[in-house]
N, C-alpha and C positions, 0 to 999 in steps of 0.2 A: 504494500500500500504506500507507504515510504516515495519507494522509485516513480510511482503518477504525481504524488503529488509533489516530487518534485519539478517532473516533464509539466505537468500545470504551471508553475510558476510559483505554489501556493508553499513551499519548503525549499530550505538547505538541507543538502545531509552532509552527515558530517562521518567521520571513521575512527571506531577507537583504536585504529592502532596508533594515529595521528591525534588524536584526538588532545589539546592542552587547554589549558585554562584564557590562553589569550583567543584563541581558535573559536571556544565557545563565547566567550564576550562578544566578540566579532561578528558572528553569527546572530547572535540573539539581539545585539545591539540595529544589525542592518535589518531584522524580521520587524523589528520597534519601530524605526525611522521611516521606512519604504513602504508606503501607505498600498502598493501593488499585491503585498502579499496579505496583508488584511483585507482588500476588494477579491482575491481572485481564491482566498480558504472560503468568504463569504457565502461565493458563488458555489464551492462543492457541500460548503452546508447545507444549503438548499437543495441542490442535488438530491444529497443524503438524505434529507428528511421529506422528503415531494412524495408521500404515501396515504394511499388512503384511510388507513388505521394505524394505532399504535401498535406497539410491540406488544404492549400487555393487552390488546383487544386478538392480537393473532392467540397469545399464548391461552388465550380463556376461552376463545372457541376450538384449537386444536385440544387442549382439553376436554368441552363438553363433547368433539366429536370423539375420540376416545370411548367416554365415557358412553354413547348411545351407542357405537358399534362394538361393545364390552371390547376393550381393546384395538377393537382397528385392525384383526388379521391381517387384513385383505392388504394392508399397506406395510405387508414388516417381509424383511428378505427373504425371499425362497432360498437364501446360501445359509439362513441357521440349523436347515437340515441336512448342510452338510457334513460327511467324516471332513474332519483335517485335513488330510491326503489328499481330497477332491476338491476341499477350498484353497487348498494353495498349490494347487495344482503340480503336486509329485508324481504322480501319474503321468502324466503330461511330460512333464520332465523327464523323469527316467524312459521313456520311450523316446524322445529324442535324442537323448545321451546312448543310449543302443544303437540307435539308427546312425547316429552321427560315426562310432567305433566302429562298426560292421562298412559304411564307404570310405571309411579310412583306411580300414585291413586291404577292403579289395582294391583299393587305389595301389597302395604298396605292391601289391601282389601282382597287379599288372606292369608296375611300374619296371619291378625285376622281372618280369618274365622277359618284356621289352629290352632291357639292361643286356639280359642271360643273350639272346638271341640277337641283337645286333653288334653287341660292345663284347659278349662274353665275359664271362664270370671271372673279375678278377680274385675275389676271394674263395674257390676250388680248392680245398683240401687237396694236397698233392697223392696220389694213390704210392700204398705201400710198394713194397718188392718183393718177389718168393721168394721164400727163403729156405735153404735146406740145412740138416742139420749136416758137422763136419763129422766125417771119419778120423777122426784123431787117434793115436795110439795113445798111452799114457805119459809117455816119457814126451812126447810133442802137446802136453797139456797146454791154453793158453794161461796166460796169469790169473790170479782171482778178479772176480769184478767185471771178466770181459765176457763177453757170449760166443760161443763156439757155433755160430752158424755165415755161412758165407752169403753173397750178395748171386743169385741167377743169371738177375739181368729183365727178368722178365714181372709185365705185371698183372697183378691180383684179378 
């Protein structure tokens, strides 16, 4: 409300993170003196109050209607019968949050298949080599720790 009635003419604002003692002087001294914002709050006074009833003649008859329609059903939200879940819509939510991870996976998943297929798979696990075991005598043991099997050549 502040910001119209500034763009009215009818206020300053002012900031409190600015806000000092001479600031407000200033202020309140040029709202005193400048007879424009007393004519132009006057004019949203009127505004404001340009109604056919008062406040307390609205609040005495939404009252006695109340009171003849015992309560006024007909006027109270269809959303107080809702669960929780379905008033703030988790339902709703978590079924986007699915939808949304499910074209994520398949995007990835086309994304590499495309990758695999025109660029090839730089990260390929290199395949093993067969390996046989050696015929060693005893006395041609290798040392501990090493593995007694040779390299094929061939793969898995």
């Amino acid at each position: 409300m502040a910001g119209k009635l500034v763009l009215a003419g009818a206020a300053i604002q002012l900031s409190w993170l600015t806000l000092t003692e001479e600031i407000l002087r200033d202020a309140v001294m040029e709202i005193m003196t400048n007879p424009s914002y007393g004519e132009k709050m006057a004019f949203v006074s009127r505004v404001f109050r340009d109604q056919k009833d008062t406040a307390l003649d609205r609040a005495v008859f939404w009252t006695e209607y109340a009171a003849r329609f015992r309560g006024a059903s007909h006027l109270k939200s269809p959303a107080r019968h809702l669960s929780w879940i379905e008033f703030l819509s988790l339902d709703f939510i978590l079924l986007a949050l699915v939808l949304c991870y499910c074209a994520f996976n398949v995007f990835l998943k086309a994304i590499r298949a495309l990758r695999t297929k025109y660029v090839g798979d730089k990260y390929e696990k290199p395949s093993r080599l067969r390996t046989e075991k050696c015929a060693v005598a005893d006395a041609d043991k290798p040392p501990r720790g090493q593995g007694c099997r040779r390299r094929v050549g061939q793969y898995l």
